[in-house]
C-alpha positions in Angstrom: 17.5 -2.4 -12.0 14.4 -3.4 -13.6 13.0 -6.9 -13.3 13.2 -9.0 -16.3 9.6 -10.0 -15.9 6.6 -8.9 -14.2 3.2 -9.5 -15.2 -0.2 -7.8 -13.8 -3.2 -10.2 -13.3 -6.7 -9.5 -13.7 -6.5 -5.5 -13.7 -9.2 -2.9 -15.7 -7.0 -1.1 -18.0 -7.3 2.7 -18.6 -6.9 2.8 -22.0 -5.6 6.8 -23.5 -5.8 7.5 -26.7 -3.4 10.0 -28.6 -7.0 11.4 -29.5 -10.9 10.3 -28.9 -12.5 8.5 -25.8 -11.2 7.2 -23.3 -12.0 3.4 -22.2 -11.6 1.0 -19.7 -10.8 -2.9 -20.8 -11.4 -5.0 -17.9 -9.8 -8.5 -16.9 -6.6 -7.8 -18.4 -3.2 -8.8 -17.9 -0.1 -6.4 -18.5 2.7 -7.9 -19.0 6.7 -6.4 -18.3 10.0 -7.0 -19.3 13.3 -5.1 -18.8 10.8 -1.9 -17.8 8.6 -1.7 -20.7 5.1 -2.5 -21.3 5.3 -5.7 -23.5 1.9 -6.8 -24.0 -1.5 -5.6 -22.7 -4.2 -9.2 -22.6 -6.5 -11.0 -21.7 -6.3 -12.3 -18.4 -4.9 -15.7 -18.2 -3.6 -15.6 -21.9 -0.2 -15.2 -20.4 1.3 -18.0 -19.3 4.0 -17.7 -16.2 7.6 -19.2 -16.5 9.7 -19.5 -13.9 11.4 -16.5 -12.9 8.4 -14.2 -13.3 6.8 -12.4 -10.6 3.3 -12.4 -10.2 1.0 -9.3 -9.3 -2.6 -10.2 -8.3 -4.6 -6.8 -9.5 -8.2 -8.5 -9.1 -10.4 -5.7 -8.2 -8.2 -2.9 -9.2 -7.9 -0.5 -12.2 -4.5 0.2 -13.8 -4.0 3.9 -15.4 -0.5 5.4 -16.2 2.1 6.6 -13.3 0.5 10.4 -13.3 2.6 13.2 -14.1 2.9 16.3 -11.8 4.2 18.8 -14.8 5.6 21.6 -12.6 6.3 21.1 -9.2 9.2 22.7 -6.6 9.3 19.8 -4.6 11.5 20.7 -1.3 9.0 23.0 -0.6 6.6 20.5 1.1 9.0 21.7 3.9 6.8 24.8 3.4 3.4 23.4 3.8 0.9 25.3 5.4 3.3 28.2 6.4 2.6 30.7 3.6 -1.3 31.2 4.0 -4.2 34.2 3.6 -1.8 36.2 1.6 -1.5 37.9 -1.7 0.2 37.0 -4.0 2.9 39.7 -3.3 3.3 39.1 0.2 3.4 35.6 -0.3 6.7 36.1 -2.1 8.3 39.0 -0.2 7.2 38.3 3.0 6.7 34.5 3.6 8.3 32.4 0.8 11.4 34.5 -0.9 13.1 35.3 2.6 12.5 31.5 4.1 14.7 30.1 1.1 17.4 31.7 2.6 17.3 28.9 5.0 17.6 26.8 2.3 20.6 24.1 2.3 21.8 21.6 0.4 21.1 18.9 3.8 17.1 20.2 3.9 16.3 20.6 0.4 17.3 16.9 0.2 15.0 16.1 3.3 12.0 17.6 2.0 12.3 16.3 -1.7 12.6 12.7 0.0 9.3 13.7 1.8 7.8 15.1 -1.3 9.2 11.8 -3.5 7.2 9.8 -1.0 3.6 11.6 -1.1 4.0 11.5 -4.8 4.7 7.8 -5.1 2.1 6.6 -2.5 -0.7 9.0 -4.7 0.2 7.3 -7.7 2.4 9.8 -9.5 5.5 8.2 -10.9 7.1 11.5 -12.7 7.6 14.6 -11.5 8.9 18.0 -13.4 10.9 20.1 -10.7 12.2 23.5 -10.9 14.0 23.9 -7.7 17.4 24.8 -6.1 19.9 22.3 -4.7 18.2 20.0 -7.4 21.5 17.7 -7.2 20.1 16.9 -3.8 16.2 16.8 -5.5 17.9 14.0 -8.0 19.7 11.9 -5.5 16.2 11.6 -3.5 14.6 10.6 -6.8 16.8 7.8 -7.7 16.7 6.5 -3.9 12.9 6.3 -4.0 13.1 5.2 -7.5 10.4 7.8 -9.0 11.3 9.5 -12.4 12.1 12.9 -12.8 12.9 15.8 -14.6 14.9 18.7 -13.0 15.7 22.0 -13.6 18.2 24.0 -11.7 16.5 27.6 -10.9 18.8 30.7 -11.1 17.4 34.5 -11.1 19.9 36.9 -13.3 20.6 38.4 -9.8 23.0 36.0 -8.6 25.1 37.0 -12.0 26.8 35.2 -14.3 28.6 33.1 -11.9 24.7 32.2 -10.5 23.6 31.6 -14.1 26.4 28.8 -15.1 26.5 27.6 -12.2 23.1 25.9 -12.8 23.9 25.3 -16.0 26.5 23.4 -14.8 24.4 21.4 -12.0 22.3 20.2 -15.0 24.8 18.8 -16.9 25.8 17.2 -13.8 22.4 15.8 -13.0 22.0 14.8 -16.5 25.2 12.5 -16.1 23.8 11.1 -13.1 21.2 10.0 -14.4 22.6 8.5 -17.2 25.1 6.6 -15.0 22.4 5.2 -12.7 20.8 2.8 -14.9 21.7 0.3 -18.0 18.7 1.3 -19.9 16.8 5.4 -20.1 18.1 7.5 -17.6 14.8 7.6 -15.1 16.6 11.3 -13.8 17.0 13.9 -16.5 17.5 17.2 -16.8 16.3 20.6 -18.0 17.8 24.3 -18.1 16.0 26.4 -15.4 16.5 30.2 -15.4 13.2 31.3 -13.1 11.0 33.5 -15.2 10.9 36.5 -17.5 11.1 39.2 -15.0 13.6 37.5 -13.0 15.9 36.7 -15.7 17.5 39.4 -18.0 17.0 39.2 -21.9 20.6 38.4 -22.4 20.5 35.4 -19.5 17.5 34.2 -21.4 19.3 34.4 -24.8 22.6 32.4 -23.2 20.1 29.7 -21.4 19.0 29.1 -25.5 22.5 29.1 -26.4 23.5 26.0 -24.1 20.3 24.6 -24.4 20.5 24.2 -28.1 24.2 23.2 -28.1 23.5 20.6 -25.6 20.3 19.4 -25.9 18.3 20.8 -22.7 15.0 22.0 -22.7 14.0 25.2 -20.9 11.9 25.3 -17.9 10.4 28.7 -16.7 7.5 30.6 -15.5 6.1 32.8 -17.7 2.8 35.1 -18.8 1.7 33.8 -15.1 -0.4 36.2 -14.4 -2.0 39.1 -16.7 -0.4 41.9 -14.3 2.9 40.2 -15.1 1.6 40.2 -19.1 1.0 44.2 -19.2 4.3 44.7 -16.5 6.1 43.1 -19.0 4.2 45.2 -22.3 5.4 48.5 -20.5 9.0 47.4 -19.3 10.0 45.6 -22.3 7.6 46.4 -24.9 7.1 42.7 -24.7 4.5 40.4 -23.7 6.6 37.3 -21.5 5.5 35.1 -24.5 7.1 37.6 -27.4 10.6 37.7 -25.0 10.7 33.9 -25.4 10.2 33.7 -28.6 12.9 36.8 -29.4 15.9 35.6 -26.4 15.6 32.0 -28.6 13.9 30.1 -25.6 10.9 29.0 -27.4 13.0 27.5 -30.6 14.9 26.3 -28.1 12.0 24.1 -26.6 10.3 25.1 -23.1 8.3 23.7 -20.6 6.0 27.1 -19.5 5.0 27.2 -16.0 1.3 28.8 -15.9 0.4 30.7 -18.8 -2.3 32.1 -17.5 -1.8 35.7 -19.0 -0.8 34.6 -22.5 -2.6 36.8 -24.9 -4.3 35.6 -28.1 -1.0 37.4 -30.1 0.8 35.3 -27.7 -0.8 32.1 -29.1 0.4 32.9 -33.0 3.8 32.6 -31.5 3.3 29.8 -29.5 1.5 27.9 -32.4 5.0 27.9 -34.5 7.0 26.9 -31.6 4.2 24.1 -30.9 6.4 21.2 -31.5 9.0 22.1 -28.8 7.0 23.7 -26.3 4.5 22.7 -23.3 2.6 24.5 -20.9 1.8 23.2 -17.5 -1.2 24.0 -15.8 -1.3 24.5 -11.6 -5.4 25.2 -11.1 -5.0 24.9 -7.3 -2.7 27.8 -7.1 -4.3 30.3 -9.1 -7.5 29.8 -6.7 -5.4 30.1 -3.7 -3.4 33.1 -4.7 -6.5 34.9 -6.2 -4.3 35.1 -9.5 -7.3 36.3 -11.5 -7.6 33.6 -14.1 -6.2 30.0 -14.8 -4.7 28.5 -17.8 -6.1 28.7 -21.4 -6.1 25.5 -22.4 -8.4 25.5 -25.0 -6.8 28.0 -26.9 -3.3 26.3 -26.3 -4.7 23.3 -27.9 -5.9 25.1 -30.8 -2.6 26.3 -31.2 -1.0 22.8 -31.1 0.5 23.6 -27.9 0.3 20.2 -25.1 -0.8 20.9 -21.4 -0.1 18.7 -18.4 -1.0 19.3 -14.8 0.7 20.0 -12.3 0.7 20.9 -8.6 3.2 23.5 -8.3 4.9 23.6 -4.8 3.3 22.8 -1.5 4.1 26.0 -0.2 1.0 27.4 -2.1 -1.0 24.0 -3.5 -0.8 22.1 0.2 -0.4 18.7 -1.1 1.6 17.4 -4.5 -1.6 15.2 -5.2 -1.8 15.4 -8.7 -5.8 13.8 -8.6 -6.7 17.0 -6.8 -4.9 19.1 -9.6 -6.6 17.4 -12.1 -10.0 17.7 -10.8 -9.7 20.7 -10.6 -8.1 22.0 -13.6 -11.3 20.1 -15.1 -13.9 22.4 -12.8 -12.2 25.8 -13.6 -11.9 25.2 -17.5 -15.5 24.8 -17.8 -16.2 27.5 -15.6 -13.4 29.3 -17.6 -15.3 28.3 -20.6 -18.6 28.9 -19.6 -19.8 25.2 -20.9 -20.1 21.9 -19.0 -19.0 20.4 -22.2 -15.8 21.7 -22.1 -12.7 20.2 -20.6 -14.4 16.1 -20.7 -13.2 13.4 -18.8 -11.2 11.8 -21.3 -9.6 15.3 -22.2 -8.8 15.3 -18.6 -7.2 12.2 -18.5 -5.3 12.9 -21.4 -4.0 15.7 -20.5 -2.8 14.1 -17.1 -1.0 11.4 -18.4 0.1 12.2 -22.4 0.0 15.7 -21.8 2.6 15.3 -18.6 4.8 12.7 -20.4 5.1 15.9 -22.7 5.7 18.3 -20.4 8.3 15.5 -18.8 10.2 16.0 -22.2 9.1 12.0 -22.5 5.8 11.9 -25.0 6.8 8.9 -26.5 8.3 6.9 -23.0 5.2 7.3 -20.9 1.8 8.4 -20.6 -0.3 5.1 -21.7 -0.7 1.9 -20.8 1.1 0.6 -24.8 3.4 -2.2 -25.6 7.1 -0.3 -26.0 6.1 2.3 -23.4 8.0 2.3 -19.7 6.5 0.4 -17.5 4.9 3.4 -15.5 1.8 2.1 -13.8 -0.4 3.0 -10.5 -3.2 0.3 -9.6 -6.2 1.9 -7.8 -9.1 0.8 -5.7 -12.4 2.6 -7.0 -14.2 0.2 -4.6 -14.7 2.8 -1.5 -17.7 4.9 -0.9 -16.8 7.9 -2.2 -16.3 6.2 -5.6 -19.6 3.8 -5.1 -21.7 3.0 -7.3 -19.5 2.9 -9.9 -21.4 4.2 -13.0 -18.4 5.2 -15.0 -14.8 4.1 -13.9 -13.4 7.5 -16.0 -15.4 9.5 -14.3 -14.5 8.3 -10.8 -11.0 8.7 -11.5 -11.2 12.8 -12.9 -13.9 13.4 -9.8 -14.2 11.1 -7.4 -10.5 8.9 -6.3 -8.1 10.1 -3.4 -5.0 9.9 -3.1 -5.7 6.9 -0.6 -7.2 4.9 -3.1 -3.7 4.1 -4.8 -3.2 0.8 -3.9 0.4 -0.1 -5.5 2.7 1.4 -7.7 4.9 0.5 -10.9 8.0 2.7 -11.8 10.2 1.5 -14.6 8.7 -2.2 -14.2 9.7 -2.1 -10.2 7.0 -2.4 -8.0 8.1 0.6 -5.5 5.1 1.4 -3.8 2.7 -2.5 -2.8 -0.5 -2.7 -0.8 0.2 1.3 -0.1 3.3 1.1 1.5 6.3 2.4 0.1 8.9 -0.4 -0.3 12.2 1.8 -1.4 12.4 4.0 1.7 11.6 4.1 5.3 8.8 6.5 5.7 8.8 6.6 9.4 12.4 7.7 9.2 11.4 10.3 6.4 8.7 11.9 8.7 11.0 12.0 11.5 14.2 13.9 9.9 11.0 16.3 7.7 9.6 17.1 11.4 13.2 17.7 12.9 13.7 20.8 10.2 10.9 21.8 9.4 11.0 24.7 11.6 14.7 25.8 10.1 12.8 26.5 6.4 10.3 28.6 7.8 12.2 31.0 10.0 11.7 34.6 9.2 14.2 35.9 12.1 17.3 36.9 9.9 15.5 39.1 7.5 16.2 39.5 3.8 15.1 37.5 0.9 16.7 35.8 -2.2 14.5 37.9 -4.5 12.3 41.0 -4.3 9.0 39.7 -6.4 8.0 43.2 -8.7 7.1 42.1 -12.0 
């Protein structure tokens, strides 16, 4: 439950508009009730009751709780086990046949582990597409981090496979609603994998239940440009065009990737711009050698938000959502071909508006405003690597660690204080992560849940 009052001392404020600059208002107080922003002041206009708990921020800088916008968290179990590969390999031989290992008792490991690097690097909401995600959602709601979860099902598994994560997201969207008097802090999205993983007629039932019910769709789609022509001469279809004709865009999506939508592609998208999002994973498309990135420019043209995200740790390493950020920021402008392009304030929105979008939560999160949740990470831009400091913005797009998060705010709790995390035991975390680990990445009983040919 939240605490009636909190109240942040003596903080900078990052302050993100819906559009223009960015700033930073120092010596200010934020003060929280019932886990909403009530007031952002002056420091010292506020004047303390009893019953309210004091945070001393001198020194620090308060942005929003970041927002990884596509992430498979469990697979942090994954890390580093899944490297110097293409992008096919990477599927058919390292990660598709080690999630057969996959259980309900180690998905729910690693997503504890995952909930914890997230928390301590200051990200507060995390968009998760994932298997066992009933296990992902308990984990969330012990650590006390928000989240967004979509059941993932490939056509392959059948009909059976396909309602069966239907039915886990109804589930998980009860949970969540049950857990807490006020918003539900766990919610849930419809998650059929992708476009050439998911038949026409699975996509068209997905926009079926997702309209009757009131889900949004989260997929992978257009990833590559080799998955944009696969598609053109299987289907006749860019991924963007099946969307739009299986329902899924009027539906309202949340599109992993993007990175071969065509400009026809952004027509569609542009009507559909209201309902749909597109997260952007830079690090990934580096690693993999995927051939481009995200077009964010042109998705904004269109209308269409962009968050950030890290994707999972099987390819991206960490879930540290400053990294993504930075650089999604250094491969739009090399994208681009302009330094101009992609500015720090663009970078920050898109971080923290942009992934309360993609979140399905535009209006809950993403700034520091009274009548928002109180989602909040307090950093320390007083280390060398962030000295002098010239321009707080830019230190925080290309400059702040993950270490620098000093304490963190979900729903008005303090969960993470003085960078330790206060809602779990991380030494016990470690341990049971260490204890499986190996179980995830065994490649000894051959197989794999899906053959990756798009």
């Amino acid at each position: 439950m939240a605490m009636a009052r909190l109240v942040i001392r003596n903080c900078s404020v990052l302050v993100v508009p819906a559009v223009g600059e960015c700033r930073v208002d120092e010596y200010q107080d934020i003060v929280i009730e019932d886990g909403v922003i009530d007031e952002v002041m002056p420091a010292g206009a506020f004047q303390a009751g009893a019953g309210i708990e004091e945070l001393d921020a001198t020194g620090l800088i308060a942005v929003p709780g970041l927002v990884n916008a596509h992430t498979h968290s469990p697979m942090v179990m994954m890390r580093g086990a899944a490297e110097d590969v293409s992008i096919d390999d990477w599927f058919n031989r390292k990660i598709w046949p080690m999630e057969l290992n996959l259980t309900a008792e180690r998905v729910k490991v690693g997503a504890r582990l995952a909930c914890a690097e997230m928390l301590l690097a200051g990200v507060t909401t995390f968009v998760d597409h994932y298997f066992h995600a009933d296990q992902i959602a308990a984990a969330a709601l012990e650590l006390g981090i928000r989240a967004d979860l979509a059941p993932t099902f490939f056509s392959s598994t059948g009909t059976d496979g396909r309602d069966a994560a239907f039915e886990a997201a109804r589930e998980i969207r009860a949970l969540g609603e049950n857990a807490t008097s006020g918003p539900p802090r766990v919610t849930a999205s419809l998650g059929p994998h992708a476009t050439y993983t998911v038949t026409e007629e699975d996509l068209r039932r997905t926009a079926e239940v997702a309209r009757a019910e009131g889900f949004r769709i989260h997929l992978h789609a257009a990833e590559t440009a080799d998955q944009t022509q696969s598609s053109k001469d299987r289907l006749g279809a860019t991924p963007i065009e099946v969307l739009e004709r299986t329902g899924v865009l009027e539906a309202g999506a949340l599109i992993a990737h993007g990175c071969g939508i065509t400009e026809s592609d952004l027509a569609i998208l542009a009507t559909h711009a209201a309902r749909t999002s597109v997260a952007a994973c830079p690090k990934a498309y580096l690693k993999l050698a995927m051939g481009s990135t995200t077009p964010v420019r042109q998705l904004w043209s269109a209308g269409v938000t962009v968050g950030v995200g890290t994707d999972g740790a099987a390819v991206h390493n960490t879930l540290d959502v400053w990294e993504s950020l930075r650089l999604l920021a250094l491969t739009q402008k090399q994208r681009e071909q302009t330094a101009e392009w992609m500015t720090i304030s663009d970078t920050l929105r898109l971080a923290t508006r942009g992934g309360a979008a993609a979140a399905g939560l535009p209006h809950d999160i993403g700034a520091l405003e009274p009548g928002r949740r109180a989602d909040i990470a307090l950093i320390d831009l007083s280390a060398p690597h962030c000295q002098p400091l010239h321009d707080p913005r830019a230190a925080l797009v290309y400059s702040v660690r993950a270490s620098d998060v000093v304490t963190v705010v979900v729903d008005g709790n303090i969960v993470v204080r003085d960078r330790r995390l206060l809602t779990a035991d991380l030494g016990e975390i470690l341990k049971d992560a260490k204890a499986v680990a190996h179980t995830l990445v065994d490649l000894s009983q051959g197989g794999a849940v899906q053959h990756y040919a798009p």
